[in-house]
C-alpha positions in Angstrom: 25.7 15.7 1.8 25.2 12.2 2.4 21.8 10.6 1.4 21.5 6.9 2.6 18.6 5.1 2.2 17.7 2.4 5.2 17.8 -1.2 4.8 20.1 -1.2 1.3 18.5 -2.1 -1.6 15.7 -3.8 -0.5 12.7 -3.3 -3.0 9.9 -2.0 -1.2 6.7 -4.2 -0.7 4.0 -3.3 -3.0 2.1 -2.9 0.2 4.6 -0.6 0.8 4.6 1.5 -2.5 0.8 2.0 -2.2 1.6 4.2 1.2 4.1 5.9 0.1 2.5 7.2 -3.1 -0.1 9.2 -0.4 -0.4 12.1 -0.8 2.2 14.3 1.2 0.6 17.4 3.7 2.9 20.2 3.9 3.7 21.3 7.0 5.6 24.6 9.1 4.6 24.2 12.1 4.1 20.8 13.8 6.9 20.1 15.9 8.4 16.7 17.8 10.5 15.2 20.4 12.2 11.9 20.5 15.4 10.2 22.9 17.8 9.4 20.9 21.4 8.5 22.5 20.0 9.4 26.2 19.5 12.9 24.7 16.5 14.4 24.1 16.2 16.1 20.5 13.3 18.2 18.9 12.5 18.8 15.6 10.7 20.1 12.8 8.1 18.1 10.8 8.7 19.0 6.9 5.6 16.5 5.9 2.7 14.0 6.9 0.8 11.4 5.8 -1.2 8.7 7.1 1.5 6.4 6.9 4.5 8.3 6.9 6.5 11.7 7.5 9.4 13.5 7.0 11.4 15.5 9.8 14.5 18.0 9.8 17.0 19.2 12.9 18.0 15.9 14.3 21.5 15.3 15.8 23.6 12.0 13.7 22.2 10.6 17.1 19.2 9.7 15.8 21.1 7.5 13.7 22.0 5.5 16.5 18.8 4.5 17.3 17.6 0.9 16.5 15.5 0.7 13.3 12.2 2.1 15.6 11.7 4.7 18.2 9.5 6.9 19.4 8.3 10.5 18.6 6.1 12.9 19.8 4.4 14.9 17.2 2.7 18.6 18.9 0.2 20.7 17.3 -1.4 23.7 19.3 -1.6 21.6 22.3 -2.0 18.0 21.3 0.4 15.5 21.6 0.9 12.3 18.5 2.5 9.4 19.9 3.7 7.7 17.3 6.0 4.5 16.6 8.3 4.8 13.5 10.5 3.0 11.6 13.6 5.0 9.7 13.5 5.0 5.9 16.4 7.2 5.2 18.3 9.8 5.8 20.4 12.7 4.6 23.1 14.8 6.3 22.4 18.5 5.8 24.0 21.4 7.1 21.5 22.1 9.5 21.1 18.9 10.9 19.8 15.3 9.6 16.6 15.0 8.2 14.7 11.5 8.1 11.5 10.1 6.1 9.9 7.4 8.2 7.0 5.1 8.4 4.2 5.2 11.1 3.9 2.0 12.5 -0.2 1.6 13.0 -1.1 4.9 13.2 -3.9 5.7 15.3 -7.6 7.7 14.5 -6.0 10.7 16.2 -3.3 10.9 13.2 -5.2 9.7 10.5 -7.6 12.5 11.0 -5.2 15.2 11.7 -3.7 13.9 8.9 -7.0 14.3 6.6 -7.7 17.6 8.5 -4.3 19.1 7.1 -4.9 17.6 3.9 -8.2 19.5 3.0 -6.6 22.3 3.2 -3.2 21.6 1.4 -2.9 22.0 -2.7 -0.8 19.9 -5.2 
């Protein structure tokens, strides 16, 4: 298992450390497509917030990708377009799994976002 974290050493921003101490939502059952390497590739969402997430069952293609792409986040019906950036990653047995940032999330997220999270513990 391989754990690499994006962009080396680089301290975060305090900007930065403020998002990422959000609160995490759970989630099971949101699901996502991206292009990555010409290919398309679908995934499961492990967790959300407003300004980041984390995602499991990608292909090492993913890791080809430039710093940013695309995703498309699908709950009961409703598409999330949303831009991301690539944190890190880890190699797992069943596939890579990535924490990213949301790039200027839009309403849409922010209150699905705050929807999941009034019903989520801890």
């Amino acid at each position: 298992m391989q754990n690499t974290r994006v962009g080396g050493d680089k301290q975060p921003s305090d900007r930065e450390a403020d998002r990422r101490e959000e609160r995490r939502v759970n989630t099971n059952d949101l699901r996502f497509q991206t292009v990555a390497g010409g290919a398309q590739e679908h995934g499961l969402i492990c967790n959300i917030s407003t300004w980041g997430l984390c995602a499991m069952g990608l292909t090492e293609q993913v890791l080809a990708q430039p710093g940013r792409f695309e995703i498309v986040v699908d709950e009961q019906g409703v598409s999330y377009r949303l831009s991301i950036e690539l944190r890190w990653h880890v190699a797992l047995q069943s596939g890579v799994q990535i924490g990213a940032y949301i790039q200027n999330p839009d309403e849409a997220w922010r209150n699905l976002v705050s929807r999941r999270g009034s019903f989520s513990f801890g």
